[in-house]
C-alpha positions as CSV (number, residue, x, y, z in Angstrom):
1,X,-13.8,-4.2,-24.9
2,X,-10.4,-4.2,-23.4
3,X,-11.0,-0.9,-21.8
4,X,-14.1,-1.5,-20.1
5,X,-12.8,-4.5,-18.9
6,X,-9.9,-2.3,-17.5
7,X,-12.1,0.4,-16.1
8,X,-14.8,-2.0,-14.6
9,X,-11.4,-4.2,-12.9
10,X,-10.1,-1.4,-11.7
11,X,-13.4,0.7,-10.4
12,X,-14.1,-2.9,-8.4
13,X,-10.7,-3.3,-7.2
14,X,-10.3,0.2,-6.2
15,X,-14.2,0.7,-4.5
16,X,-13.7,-2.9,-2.4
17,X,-10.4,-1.3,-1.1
18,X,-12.4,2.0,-0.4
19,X,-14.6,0.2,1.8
20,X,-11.9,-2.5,3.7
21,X,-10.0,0.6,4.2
22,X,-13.1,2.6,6.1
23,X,-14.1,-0.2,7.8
24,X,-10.5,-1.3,9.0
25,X,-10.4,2.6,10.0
26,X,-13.3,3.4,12.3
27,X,-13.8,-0.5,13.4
28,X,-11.3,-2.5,13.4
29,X,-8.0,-0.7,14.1
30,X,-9.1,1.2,16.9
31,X,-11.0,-1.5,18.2
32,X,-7.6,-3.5,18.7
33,X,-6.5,-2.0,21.8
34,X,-9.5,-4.1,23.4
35,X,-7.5,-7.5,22.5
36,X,-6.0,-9.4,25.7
37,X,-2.6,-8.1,26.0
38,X,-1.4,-11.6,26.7
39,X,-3.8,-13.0,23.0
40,X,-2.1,-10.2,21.3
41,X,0.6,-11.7,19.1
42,X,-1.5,-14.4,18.1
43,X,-4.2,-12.0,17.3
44,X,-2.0,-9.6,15.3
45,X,-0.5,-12.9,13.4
46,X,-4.4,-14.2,12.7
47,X,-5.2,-10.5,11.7
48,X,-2.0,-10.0,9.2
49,X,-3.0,-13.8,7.4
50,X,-6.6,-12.9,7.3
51,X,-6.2,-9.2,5.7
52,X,-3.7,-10.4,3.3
53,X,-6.1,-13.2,1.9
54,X,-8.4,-10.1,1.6
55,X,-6.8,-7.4,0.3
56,X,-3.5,-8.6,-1.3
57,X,-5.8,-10.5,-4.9
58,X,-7.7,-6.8,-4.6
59,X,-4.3,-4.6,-4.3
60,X,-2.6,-6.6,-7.3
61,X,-5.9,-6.4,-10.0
62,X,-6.0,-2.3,-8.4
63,X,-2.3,-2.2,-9.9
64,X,-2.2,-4.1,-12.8
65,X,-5.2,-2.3,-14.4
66,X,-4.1,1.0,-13.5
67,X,-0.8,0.3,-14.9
68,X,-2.7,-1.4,-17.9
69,X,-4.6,1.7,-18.4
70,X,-1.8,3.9,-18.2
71,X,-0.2,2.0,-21.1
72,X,-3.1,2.0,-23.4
73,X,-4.2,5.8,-22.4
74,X,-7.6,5.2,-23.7
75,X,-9.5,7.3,-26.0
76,X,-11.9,9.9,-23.5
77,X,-9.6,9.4,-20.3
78,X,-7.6,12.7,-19.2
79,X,-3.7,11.5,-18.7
80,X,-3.8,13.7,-15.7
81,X,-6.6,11.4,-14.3
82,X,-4.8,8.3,-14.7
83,X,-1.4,9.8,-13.5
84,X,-3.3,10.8,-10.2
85,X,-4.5,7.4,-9.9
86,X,-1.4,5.9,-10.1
87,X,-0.1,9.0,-8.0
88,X,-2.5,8.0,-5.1
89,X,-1.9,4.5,-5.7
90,X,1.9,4.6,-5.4
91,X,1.2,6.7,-1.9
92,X,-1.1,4.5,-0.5
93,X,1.6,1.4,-1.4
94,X,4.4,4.0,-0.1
95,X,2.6,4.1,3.5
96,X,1.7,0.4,3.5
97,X,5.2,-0.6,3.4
98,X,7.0,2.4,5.3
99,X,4.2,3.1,8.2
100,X,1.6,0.5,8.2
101,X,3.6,-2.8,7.8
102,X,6.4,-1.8,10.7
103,X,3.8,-1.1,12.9
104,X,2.4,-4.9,12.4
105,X,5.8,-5.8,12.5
106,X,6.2,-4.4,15.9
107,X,2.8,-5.3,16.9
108,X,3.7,-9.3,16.5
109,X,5.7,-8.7,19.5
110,X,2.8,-7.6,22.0
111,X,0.5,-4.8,21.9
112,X,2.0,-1.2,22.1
113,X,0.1,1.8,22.9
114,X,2.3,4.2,20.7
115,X,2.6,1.7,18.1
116,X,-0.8,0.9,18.0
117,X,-2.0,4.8,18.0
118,X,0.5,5.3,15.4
119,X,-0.8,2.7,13.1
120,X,-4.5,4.1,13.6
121,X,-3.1,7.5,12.7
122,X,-0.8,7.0,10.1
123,X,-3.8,4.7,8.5
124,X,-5.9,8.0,7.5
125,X,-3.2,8.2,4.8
126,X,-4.6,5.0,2.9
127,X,-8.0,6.2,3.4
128,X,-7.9,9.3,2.4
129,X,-6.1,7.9,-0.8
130,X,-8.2,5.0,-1.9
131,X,-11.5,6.9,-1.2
132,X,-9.8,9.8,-3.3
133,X,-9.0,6.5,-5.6
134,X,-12.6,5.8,-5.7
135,X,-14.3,9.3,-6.8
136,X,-11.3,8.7,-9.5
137,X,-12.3,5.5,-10.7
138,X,-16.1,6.5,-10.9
139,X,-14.9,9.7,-12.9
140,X,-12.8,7.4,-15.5
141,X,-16.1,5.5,-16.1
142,X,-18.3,8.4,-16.6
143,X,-15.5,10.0,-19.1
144,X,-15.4,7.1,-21.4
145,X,-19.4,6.9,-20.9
146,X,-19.7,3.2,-19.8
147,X,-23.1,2.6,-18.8
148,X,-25.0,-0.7,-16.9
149,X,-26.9,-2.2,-18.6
C-alpha cells in the first residue's frame, strides 16, 4: 500500500512538472521578452510568487517520494531506475539553483536580452530531465504492475 502510494505520488508529481516545464518552455519563457521593459521587474516579481505557489508543493512530494522510494527499494523496481530518477532529479535541482534562479535574480532588475536568452536556453536542461523523469516514473509503475482500476 505504501508503495503504490509512493509510485502514484511521485508519477503525479513528477508528470505535473513534465507538463509546467514544457509549457514554461515553448510559452511562457520565450514569450517574456514581449513584457514592457519599464513593467518588467514587477512582472518578473509576480512571475517568481506565482510559479513558486505552483511548482514548489509539486517539487517537494517529487523529492520526498523518490527519496522514500529509494529507502524502501521496493520489491519489482530496478535500483538503477530509482538511482536515475534521483540522478535526473538532483540535475534538474542542480540547474534550478545554479542557472535558472540567477537568471531571475538578475531579471528582477529589468529585462536583459542575454539574460533572458540564457534562461530560455539553459531551461532545456530541466525539460529534458523531468520529461526523461516522466517516461521513468511510468516505467516504475508498469514494473511493480500497478493497474487503474
Amino acid at each position: 500500500m505504501l508503495t503504490t502510494a509512493l509510485l502514484l505520488a511521485h508519477a503525479g508529481a513528477t508528470l505535473f512538472m513534465a507538463g509546467v516545464i514544457w509549457y514554461v518552455q515553448v510559452v511562457h519563457y520565450p514569450l517574456m521578452d514581449r513584457v514592457d521593459r519599464a513593467d518588467f521587474p514587477e512582472f518578473e516579481a509576480a512571475h517568481r510568487r506565482r510559479t513558486s505557489l505552483v511548482v514548489v508543493p509539486a517539487m517537494l512530494i517529487e523529492l520526498a517520494a523518490v527519496l522514500a522510494l529509494l529507502a524502501l527499494r521496493p520489491v519489482g523496481l530496478p535500483s538503477w531506475l530509482l538511482w536515475a530518477a534521483a540522478g535526473l532529479l538532483g540535475v534538474i535541482w542542480a540547474s534550478t539553483f545554479a542557472i535558472q534562479v540567477p537568471c531571475h535574480d538578475a531579471l528582477l532588475r529589468g529585462y536583459d536580452p542575454g539574460t533572458h536568452s540564457r534562461l530560455v536556453r539553459s531551461n532545456w536542461i530541466r525539460t529534458a530531465g523531468w520529461t526523461l523523469r516522466a517516461v521513468a516514473a511510468l516505467w516504475m509503475i508498469l514494473q511493480v504492475g500497478l493497474s487503474p482500476g
